[in-house]
N, C-alpha and C positions, 0 to 999 in steps of 0.2 A: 818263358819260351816253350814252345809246343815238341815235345820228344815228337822222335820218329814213330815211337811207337802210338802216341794219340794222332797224329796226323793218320796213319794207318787204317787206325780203327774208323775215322770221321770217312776216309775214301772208302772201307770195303762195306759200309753202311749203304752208302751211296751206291756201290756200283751193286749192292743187292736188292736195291731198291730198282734199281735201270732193269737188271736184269731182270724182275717179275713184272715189271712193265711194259719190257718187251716179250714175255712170253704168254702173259694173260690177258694184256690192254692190246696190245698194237696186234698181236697176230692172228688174233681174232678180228677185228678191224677188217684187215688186210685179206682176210678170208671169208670172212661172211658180209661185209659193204664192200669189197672189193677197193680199198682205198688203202692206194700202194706208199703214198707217201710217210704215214705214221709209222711204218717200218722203217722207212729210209732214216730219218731222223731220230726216233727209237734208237734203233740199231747202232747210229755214229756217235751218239751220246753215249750209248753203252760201252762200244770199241774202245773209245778214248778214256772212259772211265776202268777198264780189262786193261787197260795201259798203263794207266794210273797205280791201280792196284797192285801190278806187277810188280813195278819202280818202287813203290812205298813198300814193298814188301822186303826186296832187297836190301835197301838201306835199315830195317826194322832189324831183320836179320843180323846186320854185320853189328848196329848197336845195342841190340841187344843179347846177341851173342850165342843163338839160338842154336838146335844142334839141326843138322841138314833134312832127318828126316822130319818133325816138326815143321819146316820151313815147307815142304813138300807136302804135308798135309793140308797145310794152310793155303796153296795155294790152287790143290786140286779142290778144296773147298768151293773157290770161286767157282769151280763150273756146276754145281749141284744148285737149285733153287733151293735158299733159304738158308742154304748152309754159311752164307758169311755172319749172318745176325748170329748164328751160332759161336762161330768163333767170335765175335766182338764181345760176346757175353763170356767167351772162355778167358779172355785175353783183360776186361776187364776183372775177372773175377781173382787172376792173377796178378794184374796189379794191385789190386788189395792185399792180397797177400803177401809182397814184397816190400 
């Protein structure tokens, strides 16, 4: 059975993946071909996955016991490009170590 904490790690993969997608792939797109909708869809993909993230983080937190400010870095994480592959590499390197 998958902990909270790998489910975590498989969603902020993903929504760091959405997110350089939508800042590299589509918004460019969107600005230099003028083609609005790979943003639109981009974008709600991403949303729902910043959603995701959030929720798995929460539940991460409470089972793995995390202390608040931790929890707060990881999550202001999400908004930096590149910085979630960051943390999954923190996050697994600490589970090695546990």
């Amino acid at each position: 059975m998958n902990s909270s904490l790998s489910i975590f790690r498989k969603v902020a993969v993903a929504e760091g993946i959405s997110y350089l997608l939508l800042l590299f792939i589509a918004m460019p797109i969107k600005y230099l071909l003028h083609y609005k909708e790979v943003v639109k869809y981009t974008g709600w993909a991403h949303g729902l996955l910043f959603v995701l993230y959030a929720a798995t983080l929460i539940l991460t937190w409470q089972e793995q016991k995390w202390k608040f400010g931790k929890t707060v870095l990881i999550f202001l994480a999400s908004l930096l490009p590149f910085a979630p592959f960051i943390v999954d590499r923190k996050l697994k390197d600490e589970k090695v170590l546990n």
